[in-house]
C-alpha positions as CSV (number, residue, x, y, z in Angstrom):
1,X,-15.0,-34.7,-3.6
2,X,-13.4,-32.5,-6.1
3,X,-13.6,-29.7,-4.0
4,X,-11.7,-31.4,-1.4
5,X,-9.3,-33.0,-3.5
6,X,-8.4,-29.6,-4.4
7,X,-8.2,-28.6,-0.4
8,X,-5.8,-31.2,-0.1
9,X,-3.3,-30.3,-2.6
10,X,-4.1,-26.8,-1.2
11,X,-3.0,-27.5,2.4
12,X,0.3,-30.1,1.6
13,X,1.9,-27.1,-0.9
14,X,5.1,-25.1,0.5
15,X,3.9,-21.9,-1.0
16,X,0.4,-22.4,1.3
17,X,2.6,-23.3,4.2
18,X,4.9,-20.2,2.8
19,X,1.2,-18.0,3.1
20,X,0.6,-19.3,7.1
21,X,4.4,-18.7,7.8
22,X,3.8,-15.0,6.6
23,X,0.6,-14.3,7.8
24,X,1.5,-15.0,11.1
25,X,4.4,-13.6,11.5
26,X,3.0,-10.6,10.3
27,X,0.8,-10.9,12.8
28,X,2.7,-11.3,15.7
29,X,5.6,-9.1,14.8
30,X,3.3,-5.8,14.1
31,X,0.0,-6.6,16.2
32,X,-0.3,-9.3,18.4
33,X,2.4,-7.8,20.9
34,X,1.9,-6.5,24.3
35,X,0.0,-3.3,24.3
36,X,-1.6,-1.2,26.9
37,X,-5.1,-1.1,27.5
38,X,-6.7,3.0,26.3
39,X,-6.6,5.1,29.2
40,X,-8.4,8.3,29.5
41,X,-6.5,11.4,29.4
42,X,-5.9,13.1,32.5
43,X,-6.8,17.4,32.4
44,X,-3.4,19.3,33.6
45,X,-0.8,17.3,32.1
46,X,-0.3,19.5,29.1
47,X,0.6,16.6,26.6
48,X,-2.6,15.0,25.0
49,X,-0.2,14.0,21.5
50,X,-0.7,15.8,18.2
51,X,-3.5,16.5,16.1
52,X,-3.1,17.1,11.8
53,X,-5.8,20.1,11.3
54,X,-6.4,21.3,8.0
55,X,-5.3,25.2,8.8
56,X,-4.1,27.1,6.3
57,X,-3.0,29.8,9.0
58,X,-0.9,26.5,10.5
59,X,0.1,24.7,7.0
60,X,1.3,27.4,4.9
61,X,4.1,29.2,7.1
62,X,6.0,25.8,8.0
63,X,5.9,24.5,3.9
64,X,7.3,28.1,3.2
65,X,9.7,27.9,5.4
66,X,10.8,24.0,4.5
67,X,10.8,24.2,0.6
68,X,12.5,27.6,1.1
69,X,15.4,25.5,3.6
70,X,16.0,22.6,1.1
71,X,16.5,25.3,-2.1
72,X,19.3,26.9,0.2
73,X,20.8,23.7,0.9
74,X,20.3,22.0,-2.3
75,X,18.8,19.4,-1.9
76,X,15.2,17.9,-1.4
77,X,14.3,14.7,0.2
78,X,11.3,12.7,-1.7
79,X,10.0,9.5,-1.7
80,X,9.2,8.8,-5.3
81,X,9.1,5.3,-5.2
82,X,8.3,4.4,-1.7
83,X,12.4,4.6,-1.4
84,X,14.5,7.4,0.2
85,X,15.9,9.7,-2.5
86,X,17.9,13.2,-2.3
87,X,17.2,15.0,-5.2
88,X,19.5,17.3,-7.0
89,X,17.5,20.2,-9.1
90,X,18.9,20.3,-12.6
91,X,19.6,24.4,-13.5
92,X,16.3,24.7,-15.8
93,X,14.6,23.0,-12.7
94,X,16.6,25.3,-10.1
95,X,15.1,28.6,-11.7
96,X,11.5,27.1,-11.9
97,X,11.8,26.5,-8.5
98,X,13.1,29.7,-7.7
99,X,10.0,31.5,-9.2
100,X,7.9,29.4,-7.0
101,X,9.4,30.4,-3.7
102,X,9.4,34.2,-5.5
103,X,5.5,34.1,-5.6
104,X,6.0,32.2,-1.8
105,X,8.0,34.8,0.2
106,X,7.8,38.3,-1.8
107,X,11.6,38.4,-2.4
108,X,13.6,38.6,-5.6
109,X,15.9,35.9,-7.4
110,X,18.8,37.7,-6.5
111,X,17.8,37.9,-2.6
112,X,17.1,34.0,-2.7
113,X,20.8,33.3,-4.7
114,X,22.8,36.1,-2.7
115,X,22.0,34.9,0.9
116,X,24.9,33.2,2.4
117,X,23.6,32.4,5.9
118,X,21.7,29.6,5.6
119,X,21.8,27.1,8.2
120,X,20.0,24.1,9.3
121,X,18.8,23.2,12.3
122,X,20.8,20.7,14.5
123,X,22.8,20.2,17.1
124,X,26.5,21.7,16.5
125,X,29.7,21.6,18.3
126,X,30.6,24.5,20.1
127,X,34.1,23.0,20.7
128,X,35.8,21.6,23.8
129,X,35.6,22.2,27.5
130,X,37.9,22.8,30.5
131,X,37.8,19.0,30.7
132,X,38.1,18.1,27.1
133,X,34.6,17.1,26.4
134,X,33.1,18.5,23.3
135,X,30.3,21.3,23.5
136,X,26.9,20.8,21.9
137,X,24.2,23.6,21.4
138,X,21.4,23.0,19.0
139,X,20.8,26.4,16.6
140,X,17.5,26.7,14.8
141,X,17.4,27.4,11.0
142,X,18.6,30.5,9.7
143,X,16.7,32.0,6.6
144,X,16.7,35.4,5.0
145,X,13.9,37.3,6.2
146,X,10.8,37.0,4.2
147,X,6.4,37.0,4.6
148,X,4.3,35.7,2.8
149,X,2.6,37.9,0.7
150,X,-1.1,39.3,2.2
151,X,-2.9,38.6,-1.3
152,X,-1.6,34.5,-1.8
153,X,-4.8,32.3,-1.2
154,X,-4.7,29.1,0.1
155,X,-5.9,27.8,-3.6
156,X,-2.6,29.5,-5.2
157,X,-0.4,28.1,-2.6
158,X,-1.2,24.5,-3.1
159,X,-1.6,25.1,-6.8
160,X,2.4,26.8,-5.8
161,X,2.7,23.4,-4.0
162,X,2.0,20.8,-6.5
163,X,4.2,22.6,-8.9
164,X,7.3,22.6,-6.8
165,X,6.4,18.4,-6.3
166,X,6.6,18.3,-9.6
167,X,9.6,20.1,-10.4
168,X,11.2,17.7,-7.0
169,X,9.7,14.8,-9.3
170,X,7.2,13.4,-6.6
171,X,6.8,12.2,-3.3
172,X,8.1,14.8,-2.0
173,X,6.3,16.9,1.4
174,X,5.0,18.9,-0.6
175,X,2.0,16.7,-2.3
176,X,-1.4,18.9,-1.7
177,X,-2.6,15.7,-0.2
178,X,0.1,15.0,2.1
179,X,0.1,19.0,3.3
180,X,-1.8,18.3,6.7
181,X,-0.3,15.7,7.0
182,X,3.5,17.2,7.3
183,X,2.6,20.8,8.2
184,X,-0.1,20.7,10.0
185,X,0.4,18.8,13.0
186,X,-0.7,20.8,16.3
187,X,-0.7,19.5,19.9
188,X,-3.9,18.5,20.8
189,X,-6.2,19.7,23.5
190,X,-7.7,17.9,26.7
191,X,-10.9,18.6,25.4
192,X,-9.9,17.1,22.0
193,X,-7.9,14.4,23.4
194,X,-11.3,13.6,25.9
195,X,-13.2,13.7,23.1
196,X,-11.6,11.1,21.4
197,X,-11.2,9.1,24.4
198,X,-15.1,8.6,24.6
199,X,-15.7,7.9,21.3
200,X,-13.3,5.0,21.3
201,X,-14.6,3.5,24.4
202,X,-17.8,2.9,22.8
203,X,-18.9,-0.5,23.0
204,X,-19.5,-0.5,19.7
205,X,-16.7,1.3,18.3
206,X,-13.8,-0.5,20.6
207,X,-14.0,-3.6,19.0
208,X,-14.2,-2.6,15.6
209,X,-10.7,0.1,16.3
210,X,-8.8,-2.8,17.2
211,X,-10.2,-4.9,14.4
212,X,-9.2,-1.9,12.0
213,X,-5.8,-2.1,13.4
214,X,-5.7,-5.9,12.6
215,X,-7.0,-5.3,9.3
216,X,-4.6,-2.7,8.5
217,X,-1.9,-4.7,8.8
218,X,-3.2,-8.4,7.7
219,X,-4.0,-6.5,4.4
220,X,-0.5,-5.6,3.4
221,X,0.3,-9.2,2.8
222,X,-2.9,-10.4,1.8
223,X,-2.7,-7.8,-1.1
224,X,0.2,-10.4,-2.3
225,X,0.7,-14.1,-0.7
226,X,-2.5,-15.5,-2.1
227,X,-0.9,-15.2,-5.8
228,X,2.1,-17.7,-4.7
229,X,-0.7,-19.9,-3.5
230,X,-2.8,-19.3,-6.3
231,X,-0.2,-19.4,-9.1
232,X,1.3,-22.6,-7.7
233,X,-1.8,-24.1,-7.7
234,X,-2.7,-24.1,-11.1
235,X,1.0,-24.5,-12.4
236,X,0.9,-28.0,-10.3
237,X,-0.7,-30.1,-13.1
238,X,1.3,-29.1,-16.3
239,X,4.6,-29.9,-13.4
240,X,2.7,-33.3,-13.2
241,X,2.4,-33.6,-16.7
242,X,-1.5,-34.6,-15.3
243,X,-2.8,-31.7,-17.9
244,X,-4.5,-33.8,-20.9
245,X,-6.0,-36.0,-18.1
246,X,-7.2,-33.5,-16.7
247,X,-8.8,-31.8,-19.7
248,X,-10.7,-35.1,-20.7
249,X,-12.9,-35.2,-17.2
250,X,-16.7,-35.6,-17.4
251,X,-16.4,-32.8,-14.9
252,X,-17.2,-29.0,-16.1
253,X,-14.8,-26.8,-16.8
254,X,-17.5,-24.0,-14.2
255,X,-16.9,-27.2,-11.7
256,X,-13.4,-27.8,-12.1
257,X,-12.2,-24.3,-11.9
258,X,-14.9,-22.9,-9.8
259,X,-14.1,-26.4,-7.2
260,X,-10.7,-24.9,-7.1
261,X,-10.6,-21.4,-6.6
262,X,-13.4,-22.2,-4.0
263,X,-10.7,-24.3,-2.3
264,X,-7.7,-21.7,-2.2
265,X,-10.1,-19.0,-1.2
266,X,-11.4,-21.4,1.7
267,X,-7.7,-22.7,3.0
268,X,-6.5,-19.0,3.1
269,X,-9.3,-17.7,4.7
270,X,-9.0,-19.8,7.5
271,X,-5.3,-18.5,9.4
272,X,-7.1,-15.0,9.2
273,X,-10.1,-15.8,11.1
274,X,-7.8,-17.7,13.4
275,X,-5.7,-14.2,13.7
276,X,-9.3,-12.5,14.1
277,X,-10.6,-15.0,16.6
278,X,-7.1,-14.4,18.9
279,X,-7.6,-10.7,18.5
280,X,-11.0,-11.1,20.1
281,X,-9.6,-13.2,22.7
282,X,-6.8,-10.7,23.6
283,X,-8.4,-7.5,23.4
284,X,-11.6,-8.8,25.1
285,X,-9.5,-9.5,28.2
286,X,-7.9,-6.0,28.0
287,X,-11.1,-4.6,28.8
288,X,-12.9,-7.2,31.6
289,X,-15.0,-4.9,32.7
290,X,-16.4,-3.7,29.5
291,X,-19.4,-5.5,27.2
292,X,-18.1,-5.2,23.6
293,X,-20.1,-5.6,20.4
294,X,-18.2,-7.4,18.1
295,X,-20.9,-7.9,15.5
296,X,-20.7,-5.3,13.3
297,X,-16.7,-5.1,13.5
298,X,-16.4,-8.4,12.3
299,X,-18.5,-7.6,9.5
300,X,-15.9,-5.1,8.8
301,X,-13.1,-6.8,9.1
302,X,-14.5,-9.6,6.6
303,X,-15.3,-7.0,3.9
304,X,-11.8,-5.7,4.5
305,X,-9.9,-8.8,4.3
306,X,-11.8,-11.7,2.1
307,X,-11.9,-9.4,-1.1
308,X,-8.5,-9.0,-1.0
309,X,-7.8,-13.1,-0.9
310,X,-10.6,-12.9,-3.5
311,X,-9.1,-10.8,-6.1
312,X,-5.2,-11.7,-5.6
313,X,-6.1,-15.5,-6.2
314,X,-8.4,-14.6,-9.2
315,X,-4.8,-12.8,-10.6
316,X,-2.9,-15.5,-9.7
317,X,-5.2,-18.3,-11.5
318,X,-6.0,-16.1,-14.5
319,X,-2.2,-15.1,-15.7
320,X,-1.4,-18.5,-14.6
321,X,-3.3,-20.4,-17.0
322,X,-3.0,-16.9,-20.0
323,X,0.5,-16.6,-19.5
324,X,3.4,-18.6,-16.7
325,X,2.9,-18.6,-12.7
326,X,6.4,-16.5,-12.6
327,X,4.7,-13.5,-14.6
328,X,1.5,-13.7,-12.4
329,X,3.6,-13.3,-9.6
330,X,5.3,-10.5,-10.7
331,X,2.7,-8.4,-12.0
332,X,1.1,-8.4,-8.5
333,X,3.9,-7.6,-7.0
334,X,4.0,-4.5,-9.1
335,X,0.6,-3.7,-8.1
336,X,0.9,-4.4,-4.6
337,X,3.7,-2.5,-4.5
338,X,2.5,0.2,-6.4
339,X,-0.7,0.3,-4.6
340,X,1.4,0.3,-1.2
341,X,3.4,3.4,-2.4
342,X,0.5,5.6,-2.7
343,X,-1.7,4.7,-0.1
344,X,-1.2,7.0,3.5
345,X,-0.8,5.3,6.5
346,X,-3.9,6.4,7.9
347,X,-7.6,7.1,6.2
348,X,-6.8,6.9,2.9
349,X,-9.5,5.0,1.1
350,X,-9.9,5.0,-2.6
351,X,-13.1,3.6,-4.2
352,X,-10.9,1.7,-6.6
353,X,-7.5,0.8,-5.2
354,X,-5.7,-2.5,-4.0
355,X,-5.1,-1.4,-0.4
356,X,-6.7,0.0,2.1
357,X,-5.4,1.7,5.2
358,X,-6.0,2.8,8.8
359,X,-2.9,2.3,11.1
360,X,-4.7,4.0,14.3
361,X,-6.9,3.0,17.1
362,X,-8.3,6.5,16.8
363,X,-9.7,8.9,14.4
364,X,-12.8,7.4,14.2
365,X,-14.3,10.6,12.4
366,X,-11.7,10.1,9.6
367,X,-13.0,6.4,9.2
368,X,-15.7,7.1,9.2
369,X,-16.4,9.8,6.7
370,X,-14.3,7.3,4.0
371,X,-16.9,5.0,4.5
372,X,-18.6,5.0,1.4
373,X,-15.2,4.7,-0.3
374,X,-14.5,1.3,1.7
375,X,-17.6,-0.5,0.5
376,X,-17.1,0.9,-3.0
377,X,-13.7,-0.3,-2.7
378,X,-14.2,-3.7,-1.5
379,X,-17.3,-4.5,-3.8
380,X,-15.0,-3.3,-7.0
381,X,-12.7,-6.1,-5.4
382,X,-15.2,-8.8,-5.3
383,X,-16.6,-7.8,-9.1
384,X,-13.0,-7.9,-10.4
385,X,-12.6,-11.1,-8.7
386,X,-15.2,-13.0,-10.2
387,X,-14.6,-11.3,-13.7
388,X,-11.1,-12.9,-13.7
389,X,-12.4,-16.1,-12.6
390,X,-14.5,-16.3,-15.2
391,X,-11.9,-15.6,-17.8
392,X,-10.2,-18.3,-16.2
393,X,-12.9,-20.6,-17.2
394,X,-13.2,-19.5,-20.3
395,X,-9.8,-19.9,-21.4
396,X,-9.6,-23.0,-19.6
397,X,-13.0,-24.7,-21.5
398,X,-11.3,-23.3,-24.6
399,X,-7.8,-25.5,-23.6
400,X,-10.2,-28.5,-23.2
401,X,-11.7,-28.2,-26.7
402,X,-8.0,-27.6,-27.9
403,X,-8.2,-24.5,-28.8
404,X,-5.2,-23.4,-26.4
405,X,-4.8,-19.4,-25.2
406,X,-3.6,-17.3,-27.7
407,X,-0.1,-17.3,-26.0
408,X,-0.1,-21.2,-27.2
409,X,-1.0,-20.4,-30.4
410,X,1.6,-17.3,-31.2
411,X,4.3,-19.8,-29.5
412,X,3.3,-22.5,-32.2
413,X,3.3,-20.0,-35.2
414,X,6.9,-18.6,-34.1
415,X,8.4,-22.3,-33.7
416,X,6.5,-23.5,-37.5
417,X,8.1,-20.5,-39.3
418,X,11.9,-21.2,-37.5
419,X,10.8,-25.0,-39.0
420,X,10.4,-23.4,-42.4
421,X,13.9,-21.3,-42.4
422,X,15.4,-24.3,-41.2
423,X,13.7,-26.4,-43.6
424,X,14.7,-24.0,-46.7
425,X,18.0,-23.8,-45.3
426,X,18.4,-27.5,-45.5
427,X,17.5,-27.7,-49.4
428,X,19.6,-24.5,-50.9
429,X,22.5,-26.6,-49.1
430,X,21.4,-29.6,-50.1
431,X,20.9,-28.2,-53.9
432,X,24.5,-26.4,-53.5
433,X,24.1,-23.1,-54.1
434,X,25.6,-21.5,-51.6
């Protein structure tokens, strides 16, 4: 009964009909629209999309030749803070930078400073025609000519790279884990592109690259609704002024607490298996004439997603009842957002981090060699979520007994000693010596 008192009052709050709002339009806005079934590439087309491979041969020349282009121009595009930002070298910063692309190209300080030529490539106007129509040509990049030297390993350069990151102040291109990524794109081959073909179509690896998909994007808000949900929850008897009845129930405080965290993990969990169950539907028929295994990609997609509504809830209950709803809220927002910053679009799996990400249908090798990390990952989730809950209980047992947090208690002290300087106050005036 408990428990489904606690369902109820669940369901009838606006921040749980807040959750399904966002949930779902999440859903429908970045997965559930009309895609394309897969279809195998065909040999003599010469366009199969690109591949990131981890060649040095292929990643050092192009973040030479970039870093070298933004210390002509200036300037230096990053992303520190998930956030567009064009960064300006300070002089100290300028010559530390210059030393880098030194060791880089083989030329001096005063052959990077002198040259006047750079330019950028883009599209410029080459003026006006007969008719009066302007004249576009694109020009490619002009640098001073350099090579990189024969003795620079691949182990200097990125050691090269993550100093000139630093120097840009972060999330700049040149991260060492972000070099494939941005420099070392290649087209890929029919035979690659074939390849990759078949090991999608598998029946048992179809399903679960859809259901990655899904996941990657149901995760980015479940990594941060179920705190409004959560927080709301447990603020709702102290705005009912229902908190010393509620602290006198025969009930437990393991039952009471443990009734309703079970109830907001339950009422969220529910839109997402809906979203999972439509997925199923839709990409089922997409493929008619295929027999996919869902099984084990639903597995997945449950250790992917209910940890996350685990741990965010157990947040949102715990620095709700240690501190105020509004600060529980805000502190994971920081760590959502945090977490979001630093987490790659695709294949980026820590064994400790909020998020977890896959935004592709294919590199299934990738997945799967951060497999380990997911399950690590997830687990952590589920530990830390019941390690908060039961510091939730404990604090809460200790409110029943009238003990109070210790936020209650330094809130009392600071409110007895204004008494006293008011008090004292009172009697010099009262004495008259002023």
């Amino acid at each position: 009964m408990l428990f489904l008192k606690e369902c109820k009052k669940v369901i009838f709050s606006m921040t749980f009909v807040l959750y399904v709002v966002t949930v779902i339009a999440m859903y429908v806005t970045q997965f559930c629209h009309e895609r394309p079934p897969v279809a195998a590439p065909r040999p003599g087309t010469g366009n199969y999309g690109a591949t990131v491979r981890e060649d040095p041969q292929l990643i050092m020349p192009a973040a030479v030749e970039s870093l070298l282009g933004e210390y002509l121009s200036g300037s230096y595009p990053a992303y520190p803070i998930m956030f567009y930002k064009n960064v300006k070298l300070k002089e100290n910063e300028r010559l530390e930078m210059r030393a880098v692309l030194e060791e880089l190209t083989g030329l001096s300080g005063e052959e990077l400073d002198g040259f006047t030529g750079y330019q950028d490539a883009g599209y410029y106007s080459e003026g006006m025609d007969e008719n009066g129509n302007p004249i576009v040509q694109f020009r490619e990049t002009v640098l001073p000519a350099y090579s990189l030297p024969e003795s620079l390993t691949y182990e200097h350069f990125c050691e090269l790279m993550e100093q000139a990151d630093r120097i840009i102040g972060g999330g700049s291109s040149y991260e060492v884990k972000n070099l494939a990524n941005n420099f070392g794109r290649a087209p890929m081959t029919y035979e690659e592109a074939l390849q990759e073909y078949e090991s999608l179509m598998l029946p048992g690896e179809l399903g679960k690259s859809y259901l990655r998909l899904h996941c990657d994007y149901m995760g980015i808000v479940l990594a941060v609704m179920p705190v409004f949900v959560a927080a709301a929850l447990w603020q709702l008897d102290k705005r009912a002024r229902m908190q010393s009845l509620i602290y006198t129930r025969k009930s437990s405080a393991v039952k009471i607490v443990g009734s309703r965290y079970l109830a907001l993990v339950s009422c969220m969990t529910v839109p997402v298996l809906l979203t999972l169950a439509y997925t199923v539907y839709t990409v089922a028929g997409m493929y008619p004439q295929m027999h996919i295994a869902w099984g084990s990609g639903l597995g997945m997609a449950l250790l992917w997603l209910l940890p996350d509504i685990l741990v965010v809830s157990a947040v949102g209950a715990l620095l709700t009842e240690l501190f105020s709803p509004l600060l529980a809220i805000f502190l994971q927002c920081v760590w959502w957002f945090l977490a979001l910053n630093r987490t790659e679009l695709t294949g980026d799996v820590e064994r400790f981090g909020l998020q977890v990400r896959h935004n592709s249908l294919s590199k299934i090798t990738l997945w799967q060699s951060q497999w380990d990390n997911f399950v690590c990952n997830r687990l952590t989730m589920v530990i830390l979520a019941l390690f908060f809950v039961a510091l939730a209980t404990w604090l809460y047992e200790r409110g029943r007994r009238g003990k109070g947090a210790w936020t209650d208690r330094l809130l009392y002290w600071g409110k007895s000693q204004n008494y006293g300087i008011r008090k004292a106050g009172k009697k010099v005036t009262d004495d008259g010596d002023i």
